[in-house]
N, C-alpha and C positions, 0 to 999 in steps of 0.2 A: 772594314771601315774603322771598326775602333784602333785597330793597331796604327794606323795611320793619322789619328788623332792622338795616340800616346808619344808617334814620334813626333808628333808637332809640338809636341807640350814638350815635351826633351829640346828639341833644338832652340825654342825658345826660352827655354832654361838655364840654357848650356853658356852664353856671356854673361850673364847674373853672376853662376857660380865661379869664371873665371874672374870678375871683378872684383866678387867676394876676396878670392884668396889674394889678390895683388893690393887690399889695403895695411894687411900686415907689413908688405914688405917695404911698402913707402912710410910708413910710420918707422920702422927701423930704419931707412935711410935718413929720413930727418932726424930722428934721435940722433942717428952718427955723426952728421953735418953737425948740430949743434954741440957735442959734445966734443969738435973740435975748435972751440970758440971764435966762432966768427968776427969777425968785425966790422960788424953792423951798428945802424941808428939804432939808440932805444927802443925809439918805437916803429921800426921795420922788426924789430930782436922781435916785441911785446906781439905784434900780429904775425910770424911766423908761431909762436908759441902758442897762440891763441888759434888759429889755422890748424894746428897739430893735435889740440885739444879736441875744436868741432870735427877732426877728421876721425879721430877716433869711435867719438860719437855717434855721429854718424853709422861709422861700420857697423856699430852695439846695434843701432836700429833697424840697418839694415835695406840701409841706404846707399848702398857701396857708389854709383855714378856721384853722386852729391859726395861722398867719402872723398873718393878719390879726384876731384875736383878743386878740393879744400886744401889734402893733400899735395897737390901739381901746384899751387899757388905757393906753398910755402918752400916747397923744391924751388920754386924759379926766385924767388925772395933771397933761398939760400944760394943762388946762383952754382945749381947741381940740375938744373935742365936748360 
């Protein structure tokens, strides 16, 4: 019985920690998009940056859905999804 509750706790673990590690990798894509300098409004520029920032954050807390949500927003901003 307990084993059976350890794998449950794993499998429901187990997209957390895929989420976790795919915040990095959208934080480096938007670094890259920007660091190609877009050409964007001001302030489309100022809420991708500011989207990039909360995503970060986010991750830190460990909040990776809400991460990578923040993230996807400023992807599509940068017109890279």
């Amino acid at each position: 019985m307990k084993l059976r509750h350890i794998l449950l706790a794993l499998a429901l673990a187990l997209p957390a920690v895929a989420q976790a590690g795919n915040c990095p990798n959208m934080m480096a894509e938007v670094d890259a998009a920007l660091a190609e300098n877009p050409k964007l409004e001001e302030d489309v520029m100022k809420e991708v940056k500011t989207l990039r920032e909360e995503g970060e954050k986010l991750h830190a807390e460990g909040k990776h859905d809400k991460s990578v949500e923040a993230l996807t927003q400023a992807l599509l901003l940068l017109g890279k999804m």
